[in-house]
LUMRO-779284 format. One record per residue (C-alpha): x, y, z negated; residue in three letters. Coordinates in steps of 0.5 Angstrom, whole numbers, padded with zeros to 4 digits, always signed. Each point is the difference from the previous one (the first is absolute). Layout:
// residues N
XYZALA...
***
This chain:
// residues 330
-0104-0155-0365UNK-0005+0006-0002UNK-0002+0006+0005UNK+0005+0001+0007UNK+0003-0007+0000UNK-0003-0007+0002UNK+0004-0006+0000UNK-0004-0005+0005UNK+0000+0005+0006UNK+0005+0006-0003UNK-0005+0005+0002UNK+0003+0007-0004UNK-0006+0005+0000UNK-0003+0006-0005UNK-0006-0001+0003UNK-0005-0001-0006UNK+0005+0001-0005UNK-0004+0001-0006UNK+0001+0007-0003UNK+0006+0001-0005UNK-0003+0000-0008UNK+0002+0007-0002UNK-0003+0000-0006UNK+0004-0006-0003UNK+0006+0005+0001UNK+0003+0005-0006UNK+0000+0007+0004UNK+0004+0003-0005UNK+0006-0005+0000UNK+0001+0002+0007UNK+0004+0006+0003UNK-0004-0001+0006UNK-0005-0005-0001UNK-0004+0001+0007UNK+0005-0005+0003UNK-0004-0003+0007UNK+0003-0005+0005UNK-0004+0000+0006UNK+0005-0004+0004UNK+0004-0007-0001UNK+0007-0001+0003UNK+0004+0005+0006UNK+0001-0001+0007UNK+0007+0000+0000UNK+0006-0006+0000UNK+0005+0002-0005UNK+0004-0006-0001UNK+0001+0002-0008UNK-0006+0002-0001UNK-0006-0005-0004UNK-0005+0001+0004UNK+0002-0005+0006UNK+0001-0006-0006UNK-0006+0002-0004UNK-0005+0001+0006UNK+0003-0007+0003UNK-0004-0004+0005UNK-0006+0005+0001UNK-0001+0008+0002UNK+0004+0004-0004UNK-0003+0007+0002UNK-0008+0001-0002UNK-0005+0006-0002UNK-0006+0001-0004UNK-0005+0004+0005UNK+0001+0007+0000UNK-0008+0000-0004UNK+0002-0004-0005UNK+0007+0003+0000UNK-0004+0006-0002UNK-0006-0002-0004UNK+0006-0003-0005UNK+0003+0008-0001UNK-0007+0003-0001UNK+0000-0004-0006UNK+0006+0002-0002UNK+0000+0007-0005UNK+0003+0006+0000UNK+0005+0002+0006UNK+0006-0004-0001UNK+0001-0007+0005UNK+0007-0004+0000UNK-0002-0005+0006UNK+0006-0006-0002UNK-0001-0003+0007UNK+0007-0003+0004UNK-0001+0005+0006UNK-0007+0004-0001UNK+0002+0004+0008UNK+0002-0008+0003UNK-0008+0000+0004UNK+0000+0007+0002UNK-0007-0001+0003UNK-0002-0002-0007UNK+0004+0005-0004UNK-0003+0006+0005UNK-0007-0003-0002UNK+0002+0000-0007UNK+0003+0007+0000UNK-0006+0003+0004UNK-0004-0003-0005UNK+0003+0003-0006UNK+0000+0007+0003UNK-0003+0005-0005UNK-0001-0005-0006UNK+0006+0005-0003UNK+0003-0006-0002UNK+0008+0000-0001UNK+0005-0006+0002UNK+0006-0004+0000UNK+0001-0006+0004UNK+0005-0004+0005UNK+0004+0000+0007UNK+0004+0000+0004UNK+0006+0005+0003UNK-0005-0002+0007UNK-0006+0001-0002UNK+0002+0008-0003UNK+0003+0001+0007UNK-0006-0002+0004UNK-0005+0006+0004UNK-0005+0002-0005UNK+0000-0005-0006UNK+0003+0003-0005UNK-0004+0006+0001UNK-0007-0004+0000UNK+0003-0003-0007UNK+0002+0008-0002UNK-0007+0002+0001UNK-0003-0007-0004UNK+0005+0002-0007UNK+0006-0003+0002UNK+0005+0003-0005UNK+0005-0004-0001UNK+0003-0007+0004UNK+0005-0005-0001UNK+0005-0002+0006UNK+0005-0006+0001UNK+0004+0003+0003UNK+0005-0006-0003UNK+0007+0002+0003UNK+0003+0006+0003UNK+0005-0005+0004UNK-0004-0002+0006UNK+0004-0006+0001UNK-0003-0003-0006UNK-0008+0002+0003UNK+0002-0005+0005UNK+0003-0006-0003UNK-0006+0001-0005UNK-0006+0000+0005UNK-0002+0007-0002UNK-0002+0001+0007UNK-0005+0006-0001UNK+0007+0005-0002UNK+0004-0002+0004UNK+0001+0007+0004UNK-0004+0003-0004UNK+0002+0007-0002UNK+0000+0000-0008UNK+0001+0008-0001UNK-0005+0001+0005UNK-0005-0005-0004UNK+0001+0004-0007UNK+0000+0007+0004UNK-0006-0002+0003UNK-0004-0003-0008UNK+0003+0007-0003UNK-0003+0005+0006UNK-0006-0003-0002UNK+0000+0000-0007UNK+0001-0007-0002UNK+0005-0002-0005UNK+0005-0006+0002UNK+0002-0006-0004UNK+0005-0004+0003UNK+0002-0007-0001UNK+0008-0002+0002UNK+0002-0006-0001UNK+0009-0002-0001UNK+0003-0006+0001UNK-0002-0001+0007UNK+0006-0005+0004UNK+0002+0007+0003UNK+0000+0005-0006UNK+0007+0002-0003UNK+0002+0003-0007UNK-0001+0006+0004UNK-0008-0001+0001UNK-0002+0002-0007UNK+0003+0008+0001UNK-0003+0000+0006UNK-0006-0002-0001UNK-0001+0005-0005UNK+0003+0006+0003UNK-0004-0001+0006UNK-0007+0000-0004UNK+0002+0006-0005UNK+0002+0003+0006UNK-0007-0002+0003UNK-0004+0002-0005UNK-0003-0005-0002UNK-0005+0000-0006UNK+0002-0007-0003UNK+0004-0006+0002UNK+0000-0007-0002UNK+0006-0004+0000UNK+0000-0008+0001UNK+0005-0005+0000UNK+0000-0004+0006UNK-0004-0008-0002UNK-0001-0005+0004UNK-0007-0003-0002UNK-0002-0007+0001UNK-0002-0002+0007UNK+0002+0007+0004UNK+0005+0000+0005UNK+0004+0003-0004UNK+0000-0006-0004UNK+0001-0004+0004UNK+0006+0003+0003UNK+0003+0000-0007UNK-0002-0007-0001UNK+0004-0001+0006UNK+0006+0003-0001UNK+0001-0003-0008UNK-0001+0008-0002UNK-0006-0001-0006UNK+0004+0000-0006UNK-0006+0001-0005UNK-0006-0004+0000UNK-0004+0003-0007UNK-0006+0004+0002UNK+0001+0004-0006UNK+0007+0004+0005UNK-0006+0001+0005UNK-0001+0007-0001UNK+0004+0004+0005UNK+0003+0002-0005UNK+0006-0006-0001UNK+0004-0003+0004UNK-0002-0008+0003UNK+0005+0000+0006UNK+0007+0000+0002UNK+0000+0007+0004UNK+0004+0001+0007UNK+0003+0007-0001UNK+0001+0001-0008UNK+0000-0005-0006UNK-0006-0001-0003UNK+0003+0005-0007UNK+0000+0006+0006UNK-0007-0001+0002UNK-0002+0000-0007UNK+0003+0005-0002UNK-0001+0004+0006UNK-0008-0001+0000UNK+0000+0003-0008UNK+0005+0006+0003UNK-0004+0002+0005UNK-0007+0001-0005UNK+0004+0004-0004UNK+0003+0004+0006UNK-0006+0002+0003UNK-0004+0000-0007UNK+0006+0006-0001UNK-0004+0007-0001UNK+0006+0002+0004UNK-0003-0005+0006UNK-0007+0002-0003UNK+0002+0008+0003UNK+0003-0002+0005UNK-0006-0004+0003UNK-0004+0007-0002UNK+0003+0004+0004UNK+0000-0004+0006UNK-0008+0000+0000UNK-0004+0006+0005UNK-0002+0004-0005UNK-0001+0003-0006UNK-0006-0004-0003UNK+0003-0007+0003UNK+0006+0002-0004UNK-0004+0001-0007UNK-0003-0006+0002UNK+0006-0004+0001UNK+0003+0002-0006UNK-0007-0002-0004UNK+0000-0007+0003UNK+0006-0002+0000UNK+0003+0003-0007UNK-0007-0002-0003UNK+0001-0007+0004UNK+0007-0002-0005UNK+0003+0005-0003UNK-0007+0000-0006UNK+0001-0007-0001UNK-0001+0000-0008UNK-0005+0005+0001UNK-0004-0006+0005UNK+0002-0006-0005UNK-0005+0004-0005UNK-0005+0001+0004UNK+0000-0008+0001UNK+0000-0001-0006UNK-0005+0004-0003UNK-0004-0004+0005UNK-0004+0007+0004UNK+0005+0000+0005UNK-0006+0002+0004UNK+0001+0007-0003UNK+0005+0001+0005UNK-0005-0001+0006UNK-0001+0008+0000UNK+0008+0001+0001UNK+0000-0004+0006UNK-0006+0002+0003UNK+0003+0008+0000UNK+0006-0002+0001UNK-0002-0004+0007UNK-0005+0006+0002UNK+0004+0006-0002UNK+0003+0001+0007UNK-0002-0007+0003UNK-0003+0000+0008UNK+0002+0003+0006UNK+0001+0008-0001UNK+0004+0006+0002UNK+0007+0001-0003UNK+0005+0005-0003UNK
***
């Protein structure tokens, strides 16, 4: 039930949407409290994905309209948004309505897409103008055998460093998510994933352990084939092992998933990563990012915990202006 989902007919809409109650919201326990969705689902298949399952038996891919999109972020104060949208560049005529839009409101933002959506003509750069700063990617695996076994069709021949070049050339900050225990990863896969994004230059990384959740293909692949070794949804993490892996044993997988966060977390990798950027800014950028992204936890911990963490909002802000849009380098 509620807004979006109608059992009788399983028409999925935001028309109508009843604008969200901010005022219930304690601004001050949030680092970004300016979290918007203006979209549901994506329009990719990925077969490990949850979208499919969660969005069985009707649309899987809808959008609020662009004036409604943009009423909801003129209510919004300050600079900062953090858009929690699946694929916020999957409609492109809905994303450059948007983007057009937000041009001039001198917002600053963090969003989702995909390797495709920053390789199109001019998207990436209607985005730039309208805030963008900082964008999450899938690009899931450096093993191109494993995009096609798991239907990530919209990387398959795409040029992964050339995605990442083409983000930091126009000032906007990578995070990029891979995923390990694939049917064609190898004990190897951890270093290798991890040299590839250090020698990249990407900001920050997020690592997830390969999870078969219910109703997907994946799922039913390995319910198939007997491979499902835990059933407890409290090991549905991504950050435990829950099936018998092809190419290692699950100790490996484990270990190697935990390896790969201290690895590329390293301040060694941290430099590394600063110094493949295009100039001297994005390189003082990257060392603030990433550095105060892992390296500051406790300082982070306390923050939480004396219940201001809005405090650090500034921080954020000028770290993501400081040298962010499209812009001549050294």
């Amino acid at each position: 039930g509620g807004p979006g989902r109608r059992s009788d007919t399983l028409l999925r809409t935001l028309a109508g949407l009843p604008p969200v109650r901010r005022d219930l919201i304690k601004r001050n326990l949030y680092l970004v409290p300016n979290s918007i969705v203006v979209s549901r689902g994506c329009p990719h298949h990925c077969d490990f994905c949850y979208k499919d399952a969660f969005f069985e038996g009707g649309k899987s891919f809808y959008t609020q309209s662009v004036d409604d999109a943009l009423a909801e972020i003129e209510r919004l104060p300050g600079k900062h948004l953090y858009f929690l949208d699946d694929h916020l560049l999957g409609n492109r005529r809905f994303a450059e309505a948007l983007f057009d839009g937000m041009a001039g409101m001198g917002r600053l933002w963090q969003a989702a897409g995909t390797v495709k959506s920053v390789l199109q003509p001019d998207l990436l750069e209607r985005a730039v103008d309208a805030g963008l700063r900082s964008l999450f990617v899938g690009f899931e695996t450096v093993n191109s055998a494993n995009l096609a076994e798991r239907r990530k069709d919209q990387n398959i021949g795409k040029d992964y460093a050339a995605a990442v070049r083409r983000l930091h050339d126009a000032g906007v900050m990578v995070n990029a998510s891979f995923v390990f225990g694939l049917d064609h990863d190898g004990p190897d896969v951890f270093d290798r994933t991890v040299e590839w994004a250090v020698e990249q230059g990407i900001e920050t990384a997020t690592f997830h352990i390969m999870t078969p959740y219910p109703s997907t293909g994946l799922w039913k692949q390995m319910e198939a084939e007997d491979r499902i070794v835990h059933r407890d949804w409290d090991l549905y993490d991504t950050r435990h092992v829950v099936h018998r892996p092809k190419g290692m044993t699950s100790r490996q997988l484990e270990d190697g998933y935990w390896r790969a966060y201290r690895d590329f977390y390293r301040w060694s990798n941290i430099w590394r990563g600063a110094a493949a950027q295009p100039g001297t800014h994005e390189r003082l950028r990257h060392l603030a990012y990433a550095g105060g992204w892992k390296k500051f936890e406790p300082a982070w911990d306390a923050l939480i915990r004396s219940r201001n963490v809005v405090r650090a909002m500034p921080m954020l802000e000028r770290t993501l202006a400081a040298f962010g849009g499209r812009q001549a380098h050294d």
